[in-house]
VMD Tcl script that builds the backbone (N, CA, C; Angstrom):
set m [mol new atoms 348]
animate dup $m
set s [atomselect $m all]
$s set {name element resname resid chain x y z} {
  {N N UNK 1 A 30.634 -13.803 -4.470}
  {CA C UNK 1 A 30.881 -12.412 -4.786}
  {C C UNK 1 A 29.536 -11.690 -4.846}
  {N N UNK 2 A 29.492 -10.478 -4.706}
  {CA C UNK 2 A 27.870 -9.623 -4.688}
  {C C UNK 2 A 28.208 -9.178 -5.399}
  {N N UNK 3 A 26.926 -8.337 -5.818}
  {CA C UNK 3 A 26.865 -7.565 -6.612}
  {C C UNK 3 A 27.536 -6.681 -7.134}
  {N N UNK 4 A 28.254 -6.258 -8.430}
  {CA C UNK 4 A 28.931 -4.908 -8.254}
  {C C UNK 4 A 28.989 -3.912 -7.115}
  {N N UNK 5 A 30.238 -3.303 -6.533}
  {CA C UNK 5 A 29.987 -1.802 -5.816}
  {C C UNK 5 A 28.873 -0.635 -6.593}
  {N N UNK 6 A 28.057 -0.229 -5.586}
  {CA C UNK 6 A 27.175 0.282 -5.892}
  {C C UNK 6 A 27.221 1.612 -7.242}
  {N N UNK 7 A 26.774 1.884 -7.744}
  {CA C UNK 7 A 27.059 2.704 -8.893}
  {C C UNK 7 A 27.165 4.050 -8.530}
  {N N UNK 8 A 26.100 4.410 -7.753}
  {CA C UNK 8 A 26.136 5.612 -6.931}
  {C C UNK 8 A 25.459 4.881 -5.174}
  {N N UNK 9 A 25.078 5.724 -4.294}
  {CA C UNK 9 A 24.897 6.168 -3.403}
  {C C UNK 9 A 23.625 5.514 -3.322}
  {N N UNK 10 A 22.515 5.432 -4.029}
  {CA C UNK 10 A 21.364 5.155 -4.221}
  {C C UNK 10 A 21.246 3.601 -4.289}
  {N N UNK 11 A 22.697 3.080 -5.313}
  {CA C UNK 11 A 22.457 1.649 -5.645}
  {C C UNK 11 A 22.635 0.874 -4.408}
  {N N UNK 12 A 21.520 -0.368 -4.094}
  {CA C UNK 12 A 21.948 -1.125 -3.499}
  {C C UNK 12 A 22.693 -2.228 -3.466}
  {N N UNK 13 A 23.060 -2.984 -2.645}
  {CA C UNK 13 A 24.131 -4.102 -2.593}
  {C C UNK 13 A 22.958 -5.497 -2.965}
  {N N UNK 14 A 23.088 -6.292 -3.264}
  {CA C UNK 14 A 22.245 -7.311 -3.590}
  {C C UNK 14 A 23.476 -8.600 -3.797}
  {N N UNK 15 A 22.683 -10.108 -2.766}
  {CA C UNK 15 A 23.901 -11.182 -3.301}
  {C C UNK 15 A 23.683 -11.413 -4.612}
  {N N UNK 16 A 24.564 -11.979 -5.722}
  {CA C UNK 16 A 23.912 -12.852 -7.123}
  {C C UNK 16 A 23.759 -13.805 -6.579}
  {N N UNK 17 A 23.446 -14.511 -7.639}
  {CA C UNK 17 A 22.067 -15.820 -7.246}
  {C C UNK 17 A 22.848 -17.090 -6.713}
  {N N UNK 18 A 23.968 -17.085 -6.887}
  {CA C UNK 18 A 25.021 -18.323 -6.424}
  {C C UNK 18 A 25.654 -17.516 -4.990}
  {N N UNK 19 A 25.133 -16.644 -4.258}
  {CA C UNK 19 A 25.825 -16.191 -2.945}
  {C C UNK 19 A 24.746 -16.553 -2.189}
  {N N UNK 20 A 23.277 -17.122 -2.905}
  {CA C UNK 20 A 22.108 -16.757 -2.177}
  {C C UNK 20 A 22.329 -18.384 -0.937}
  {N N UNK 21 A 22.390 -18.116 -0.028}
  {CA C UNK 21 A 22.653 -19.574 1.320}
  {C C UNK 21 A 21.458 -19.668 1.814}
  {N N UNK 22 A 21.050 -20.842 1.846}
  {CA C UNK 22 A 19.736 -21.382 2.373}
  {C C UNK 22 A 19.269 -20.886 3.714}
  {N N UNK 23 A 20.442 -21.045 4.772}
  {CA C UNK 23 A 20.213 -20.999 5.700}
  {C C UNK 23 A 20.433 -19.259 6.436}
  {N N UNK 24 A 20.821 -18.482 5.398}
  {CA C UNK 24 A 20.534 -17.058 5.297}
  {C C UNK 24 A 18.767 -16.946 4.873}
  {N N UNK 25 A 17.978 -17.628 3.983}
  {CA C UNK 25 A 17.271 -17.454 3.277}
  {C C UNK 25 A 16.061 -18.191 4.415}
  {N N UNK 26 A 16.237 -18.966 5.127}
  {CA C UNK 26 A 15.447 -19.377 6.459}
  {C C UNK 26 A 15.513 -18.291 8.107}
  {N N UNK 27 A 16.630 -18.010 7.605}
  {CA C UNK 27 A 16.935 -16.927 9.195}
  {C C UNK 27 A 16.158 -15.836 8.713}
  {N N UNK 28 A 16.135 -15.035 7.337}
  {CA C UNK 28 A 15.385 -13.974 7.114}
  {C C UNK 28 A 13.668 -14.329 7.085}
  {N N UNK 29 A 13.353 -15.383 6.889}
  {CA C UNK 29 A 12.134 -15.684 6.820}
  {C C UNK 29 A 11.135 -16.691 8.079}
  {N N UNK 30 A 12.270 -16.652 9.331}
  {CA C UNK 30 A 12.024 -17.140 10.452}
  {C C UNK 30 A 11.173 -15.872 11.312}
  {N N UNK 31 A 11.377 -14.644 11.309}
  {CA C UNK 31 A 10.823 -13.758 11.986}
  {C C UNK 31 A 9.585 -13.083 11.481}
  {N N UNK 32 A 8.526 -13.398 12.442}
  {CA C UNK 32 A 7.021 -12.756 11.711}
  {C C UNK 32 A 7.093 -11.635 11.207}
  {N N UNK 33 A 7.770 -10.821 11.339}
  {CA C UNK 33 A 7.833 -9.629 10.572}
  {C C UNK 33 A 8.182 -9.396 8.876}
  {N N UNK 34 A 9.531 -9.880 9.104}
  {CA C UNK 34 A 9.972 -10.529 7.550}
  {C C UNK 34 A 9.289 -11.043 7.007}
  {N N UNK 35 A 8.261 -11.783 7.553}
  {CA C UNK 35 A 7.608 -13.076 6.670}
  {C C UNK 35 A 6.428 -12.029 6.262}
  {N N UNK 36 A 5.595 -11.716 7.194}
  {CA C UNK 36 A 4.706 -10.780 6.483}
  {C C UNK 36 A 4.787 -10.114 5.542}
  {N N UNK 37 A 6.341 -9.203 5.815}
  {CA C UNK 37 A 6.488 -8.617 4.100}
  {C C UNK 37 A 6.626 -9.211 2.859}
  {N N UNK 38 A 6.993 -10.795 3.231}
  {CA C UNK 38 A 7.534 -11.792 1.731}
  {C C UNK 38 A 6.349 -11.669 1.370}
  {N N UNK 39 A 4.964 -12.363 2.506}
  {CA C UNK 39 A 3.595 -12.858 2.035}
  {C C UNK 39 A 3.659 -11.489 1.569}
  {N N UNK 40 A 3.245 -10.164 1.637}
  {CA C UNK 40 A 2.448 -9.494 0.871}
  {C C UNK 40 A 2.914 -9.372 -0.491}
  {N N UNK 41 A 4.436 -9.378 0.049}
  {CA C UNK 41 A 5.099 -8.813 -1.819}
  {C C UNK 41 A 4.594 -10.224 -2.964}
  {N N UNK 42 A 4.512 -11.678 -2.336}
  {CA C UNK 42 A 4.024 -12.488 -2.614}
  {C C UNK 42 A 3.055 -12.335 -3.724}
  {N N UNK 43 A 1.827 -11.955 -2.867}
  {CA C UNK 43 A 0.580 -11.407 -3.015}
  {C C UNK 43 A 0.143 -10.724 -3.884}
  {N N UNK 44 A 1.524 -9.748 -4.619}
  {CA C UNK 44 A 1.459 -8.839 -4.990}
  {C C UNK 44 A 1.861 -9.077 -6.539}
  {N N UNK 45 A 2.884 -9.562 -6.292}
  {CA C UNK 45 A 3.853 -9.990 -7.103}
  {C C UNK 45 A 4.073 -8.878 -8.310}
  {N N UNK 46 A 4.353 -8.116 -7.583}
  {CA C UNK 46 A 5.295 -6.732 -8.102}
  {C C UNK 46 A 5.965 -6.104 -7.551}
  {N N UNK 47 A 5.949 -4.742 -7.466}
  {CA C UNK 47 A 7.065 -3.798 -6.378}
  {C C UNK 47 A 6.180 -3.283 -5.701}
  {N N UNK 48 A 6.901 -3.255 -4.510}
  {CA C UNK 48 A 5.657 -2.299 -3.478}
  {C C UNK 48 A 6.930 -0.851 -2.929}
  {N N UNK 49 A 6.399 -0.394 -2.456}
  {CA C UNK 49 A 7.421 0.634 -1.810}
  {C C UNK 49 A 7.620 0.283 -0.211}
  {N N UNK 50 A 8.646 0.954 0.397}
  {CA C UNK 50 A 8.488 0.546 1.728}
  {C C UNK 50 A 7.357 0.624 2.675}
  {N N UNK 51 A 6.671 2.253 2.189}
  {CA C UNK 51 A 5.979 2.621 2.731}
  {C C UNK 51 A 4.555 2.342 2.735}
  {N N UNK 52 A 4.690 1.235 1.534}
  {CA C UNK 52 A 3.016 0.446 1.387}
  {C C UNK 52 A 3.127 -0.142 2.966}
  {N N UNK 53 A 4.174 -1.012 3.721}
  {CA C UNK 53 A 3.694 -1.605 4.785}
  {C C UNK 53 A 3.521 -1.007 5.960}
  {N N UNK 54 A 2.773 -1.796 6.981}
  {CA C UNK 54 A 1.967 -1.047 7.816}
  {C C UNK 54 A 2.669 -1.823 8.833}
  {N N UNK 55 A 3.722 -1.698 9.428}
  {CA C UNK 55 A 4.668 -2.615 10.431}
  {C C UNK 55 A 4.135 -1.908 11.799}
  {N N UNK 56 A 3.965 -2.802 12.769}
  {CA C UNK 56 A 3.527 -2.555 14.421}
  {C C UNK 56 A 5.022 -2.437 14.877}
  {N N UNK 57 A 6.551 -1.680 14.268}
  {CA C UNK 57 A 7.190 -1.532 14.687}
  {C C UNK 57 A 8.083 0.006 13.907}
  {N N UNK 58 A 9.257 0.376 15.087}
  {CA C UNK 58 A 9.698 1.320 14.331}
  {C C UNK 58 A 10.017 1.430 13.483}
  {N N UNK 59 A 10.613 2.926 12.901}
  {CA C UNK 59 A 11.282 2.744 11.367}
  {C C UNK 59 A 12.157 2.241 11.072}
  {N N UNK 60 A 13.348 2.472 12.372}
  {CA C UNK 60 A 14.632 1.906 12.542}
  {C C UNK 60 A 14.344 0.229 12.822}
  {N N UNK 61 A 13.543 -0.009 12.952}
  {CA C UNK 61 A 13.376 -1.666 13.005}
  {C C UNK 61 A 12.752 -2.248 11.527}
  {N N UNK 62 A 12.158 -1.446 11.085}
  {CA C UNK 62 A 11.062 -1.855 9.641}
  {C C UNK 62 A 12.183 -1.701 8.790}
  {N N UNK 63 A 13.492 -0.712 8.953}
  {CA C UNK 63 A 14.843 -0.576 8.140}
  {C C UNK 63 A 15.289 -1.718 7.862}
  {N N UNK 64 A 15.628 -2.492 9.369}
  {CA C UNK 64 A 15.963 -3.883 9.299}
  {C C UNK 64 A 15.737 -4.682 8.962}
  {N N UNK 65 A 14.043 -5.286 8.885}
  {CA C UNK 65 A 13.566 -6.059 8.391}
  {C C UNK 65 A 14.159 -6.323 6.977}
  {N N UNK 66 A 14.167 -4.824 6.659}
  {CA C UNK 66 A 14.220 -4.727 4.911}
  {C C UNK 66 A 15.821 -5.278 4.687}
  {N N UNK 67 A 16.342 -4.928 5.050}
  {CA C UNK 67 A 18.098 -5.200 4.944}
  {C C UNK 67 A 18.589 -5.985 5.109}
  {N N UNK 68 A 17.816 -7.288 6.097}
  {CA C UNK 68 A 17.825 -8.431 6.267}
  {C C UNK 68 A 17.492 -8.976 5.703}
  {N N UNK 69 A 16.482 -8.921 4.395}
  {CA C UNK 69 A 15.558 -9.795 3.116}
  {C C UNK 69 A 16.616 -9.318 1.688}
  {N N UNK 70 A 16.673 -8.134 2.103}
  {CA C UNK 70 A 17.723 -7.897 1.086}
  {C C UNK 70 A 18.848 -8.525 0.711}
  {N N UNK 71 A 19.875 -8.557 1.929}
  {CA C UNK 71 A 21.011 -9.303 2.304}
  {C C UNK 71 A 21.030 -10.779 2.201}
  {N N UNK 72 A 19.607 -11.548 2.481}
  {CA C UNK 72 A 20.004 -12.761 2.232}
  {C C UNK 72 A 19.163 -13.334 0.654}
  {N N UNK 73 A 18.979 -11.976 -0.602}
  {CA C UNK 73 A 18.618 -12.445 -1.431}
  {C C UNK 73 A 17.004 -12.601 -1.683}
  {N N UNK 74 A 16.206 -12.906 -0.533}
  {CA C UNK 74 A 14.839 -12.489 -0.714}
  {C C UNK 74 A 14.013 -11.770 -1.399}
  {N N UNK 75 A 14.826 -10.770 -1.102}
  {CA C UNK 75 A 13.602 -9.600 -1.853}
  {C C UNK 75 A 15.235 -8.823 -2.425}
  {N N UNK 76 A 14.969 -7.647 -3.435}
  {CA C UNK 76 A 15.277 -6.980 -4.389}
  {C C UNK 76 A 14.885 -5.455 -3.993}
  {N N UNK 77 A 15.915 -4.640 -3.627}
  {CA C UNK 77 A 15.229 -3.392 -3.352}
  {C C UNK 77 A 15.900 -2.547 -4.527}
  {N N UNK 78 A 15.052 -1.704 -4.993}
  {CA C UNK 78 A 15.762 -0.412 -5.783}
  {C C UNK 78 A 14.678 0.972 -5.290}
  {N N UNK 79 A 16.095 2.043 -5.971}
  {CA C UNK 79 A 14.715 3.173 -6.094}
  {C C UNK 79 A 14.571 3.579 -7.353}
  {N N UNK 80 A 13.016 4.160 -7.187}
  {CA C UNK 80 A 12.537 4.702 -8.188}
  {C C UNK 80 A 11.892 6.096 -7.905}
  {N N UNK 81 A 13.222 6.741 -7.981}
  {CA C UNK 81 A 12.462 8.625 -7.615}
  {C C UNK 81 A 12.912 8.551 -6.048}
  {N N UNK 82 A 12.328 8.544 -5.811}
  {CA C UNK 82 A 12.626 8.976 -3.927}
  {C C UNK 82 A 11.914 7.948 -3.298}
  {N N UNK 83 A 11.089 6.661 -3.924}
  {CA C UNK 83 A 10.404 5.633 -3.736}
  {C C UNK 83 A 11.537 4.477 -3.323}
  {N N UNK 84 A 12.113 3.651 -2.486}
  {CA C UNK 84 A 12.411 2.707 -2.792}
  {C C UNK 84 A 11.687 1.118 -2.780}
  {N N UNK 85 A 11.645 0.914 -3.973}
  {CA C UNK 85 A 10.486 -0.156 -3.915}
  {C C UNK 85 A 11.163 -1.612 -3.462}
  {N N UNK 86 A 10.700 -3.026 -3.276}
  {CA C UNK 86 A 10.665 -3.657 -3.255}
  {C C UNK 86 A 9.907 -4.458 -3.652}
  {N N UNK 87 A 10.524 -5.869 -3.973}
  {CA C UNK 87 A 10.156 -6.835 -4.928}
  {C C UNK 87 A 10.958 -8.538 -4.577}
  {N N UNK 88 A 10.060 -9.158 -4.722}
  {CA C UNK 88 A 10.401 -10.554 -4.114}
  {C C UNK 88 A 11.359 -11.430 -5.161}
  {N N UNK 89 A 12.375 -12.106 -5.006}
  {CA C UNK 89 A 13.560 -12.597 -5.715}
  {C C UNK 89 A 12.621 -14.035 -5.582}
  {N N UNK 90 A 11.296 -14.216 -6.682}
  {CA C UNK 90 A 11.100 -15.512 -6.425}
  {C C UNK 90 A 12.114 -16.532 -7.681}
  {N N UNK 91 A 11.926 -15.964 -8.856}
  {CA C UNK 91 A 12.867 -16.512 -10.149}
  {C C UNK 91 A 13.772 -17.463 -9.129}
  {N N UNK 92 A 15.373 -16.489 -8.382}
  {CA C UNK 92 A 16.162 -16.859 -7.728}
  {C C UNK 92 A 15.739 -17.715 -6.744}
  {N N UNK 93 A 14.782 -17.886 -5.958}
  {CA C UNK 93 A 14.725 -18.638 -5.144}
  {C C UNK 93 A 13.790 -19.989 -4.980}
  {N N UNK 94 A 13.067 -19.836 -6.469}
  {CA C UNK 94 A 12.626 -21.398 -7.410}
  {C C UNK 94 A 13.807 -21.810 -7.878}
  {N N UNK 95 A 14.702 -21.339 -8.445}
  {CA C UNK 95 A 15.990 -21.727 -9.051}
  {C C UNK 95 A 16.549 -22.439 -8.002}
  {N N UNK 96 A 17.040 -21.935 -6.911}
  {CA C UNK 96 A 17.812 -22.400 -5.704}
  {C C UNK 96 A 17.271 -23.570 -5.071}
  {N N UNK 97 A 16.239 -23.282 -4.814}
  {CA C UNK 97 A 15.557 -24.153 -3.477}
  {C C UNK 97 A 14.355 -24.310 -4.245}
  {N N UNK 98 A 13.870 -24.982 -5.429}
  {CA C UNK 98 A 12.780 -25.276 -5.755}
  {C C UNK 98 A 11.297 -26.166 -4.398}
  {N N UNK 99 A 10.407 -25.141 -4.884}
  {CA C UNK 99 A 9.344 -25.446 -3.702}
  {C C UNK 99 A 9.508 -24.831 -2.277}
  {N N UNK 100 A 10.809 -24.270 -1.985}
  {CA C UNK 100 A 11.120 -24.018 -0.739}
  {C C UNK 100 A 9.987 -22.267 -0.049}
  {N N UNK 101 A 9.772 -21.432 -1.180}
  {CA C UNK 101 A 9.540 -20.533 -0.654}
  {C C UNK 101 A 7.427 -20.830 -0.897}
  {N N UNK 102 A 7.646 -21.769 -1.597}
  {CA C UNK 102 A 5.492 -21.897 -1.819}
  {C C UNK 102 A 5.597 -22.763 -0.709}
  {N N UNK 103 A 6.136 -23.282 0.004}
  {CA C UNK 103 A 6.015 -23.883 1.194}
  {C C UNK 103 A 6.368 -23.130 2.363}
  {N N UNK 104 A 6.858 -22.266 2.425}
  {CA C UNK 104 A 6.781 -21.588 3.628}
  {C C UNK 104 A 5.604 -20.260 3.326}
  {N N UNK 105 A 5.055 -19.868 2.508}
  {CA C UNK 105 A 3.850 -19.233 1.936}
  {C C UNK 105 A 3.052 -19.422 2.257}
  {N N UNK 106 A 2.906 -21.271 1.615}
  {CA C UNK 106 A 1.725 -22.015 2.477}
  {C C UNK 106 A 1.197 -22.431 3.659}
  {N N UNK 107 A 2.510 -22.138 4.410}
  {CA C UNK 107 A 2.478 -22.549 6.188}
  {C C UNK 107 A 2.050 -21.505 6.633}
  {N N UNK 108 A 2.472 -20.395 6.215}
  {CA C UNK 108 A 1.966 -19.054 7.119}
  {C C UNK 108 A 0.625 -18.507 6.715}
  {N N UNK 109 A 0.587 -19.128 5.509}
  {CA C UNK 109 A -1.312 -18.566 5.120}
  {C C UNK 109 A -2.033 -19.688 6.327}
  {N N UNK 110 A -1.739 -21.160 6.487}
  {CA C UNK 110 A -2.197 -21.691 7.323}
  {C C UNK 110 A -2.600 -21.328 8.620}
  {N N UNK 111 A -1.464 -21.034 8.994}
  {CA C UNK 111 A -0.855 -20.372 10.160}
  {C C UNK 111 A -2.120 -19.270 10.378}
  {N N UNK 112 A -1.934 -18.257 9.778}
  {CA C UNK 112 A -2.586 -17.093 10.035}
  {C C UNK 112 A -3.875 -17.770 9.836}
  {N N UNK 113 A -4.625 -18.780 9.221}
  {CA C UNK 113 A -6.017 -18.689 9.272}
  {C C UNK 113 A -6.128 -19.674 10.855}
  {N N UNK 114 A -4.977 -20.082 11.363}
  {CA C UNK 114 A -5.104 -20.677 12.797}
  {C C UNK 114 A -5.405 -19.912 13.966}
  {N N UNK 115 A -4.697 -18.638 13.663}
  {CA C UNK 115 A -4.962 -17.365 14.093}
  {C C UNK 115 A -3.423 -17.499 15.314}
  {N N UNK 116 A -2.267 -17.747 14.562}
  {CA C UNK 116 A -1.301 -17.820 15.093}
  {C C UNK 116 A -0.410 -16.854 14.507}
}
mol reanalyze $m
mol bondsrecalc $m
mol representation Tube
mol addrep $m
């Protein structure tokens, strides 16, 4: 079951933590794009807004990214003001898949210092 229907217009849909599927949670984090945003929110480990990232793609595609991390539990979007921020569902996804997401963290920091 997800989340309550949205409260208003603004609220988003989010799975709870027992809808969250592994293999939703690998498909969103298979595409370099997605992954870049986990690493930064990572990085960050707070809320960023959408518009902190600097995507080499459109809006209507950077939409997706987001809706796709959303949808499979990843990340956490709300707004705040006309901001909608985002924020990484790590709690939920140490709970789930313990080690699963500092290991794919760690591959792509690798990764990127491979220059891949």
């Amino acid at each position: 079951m997800t989340s309550p229907a949205p409260v208003s217009s603004r609220d988003l849909p989010h799975p709870v933590r027992d809808e969250i599927r592994l293999e939703g949670v690998l498909h969103a984090l298979s595409d370099p794009m997605r992954l870049r945003i986990v690493r930064e929110l990572a990085a960050d480990s707070g809320e960023l807004s959408c518009s902190h990232f600097d995507l080499p793609v459109t809006k209507s595609t950077t939409t997706h990214h987001f809706r796709v991390l959303r949808e499979s539990g990843v990340i956490r979007q709300v707004y705040r003001g006309t901001a909608k921020m985002n924020g990484l569902r790590r709690g939920d996804l140490d709970e789930l898949f313990p080690g699963l997401l500092d290991a794919v963290l760690d591959a792509a920091a690798r990764q990127a210092v491979r220059g891949g």
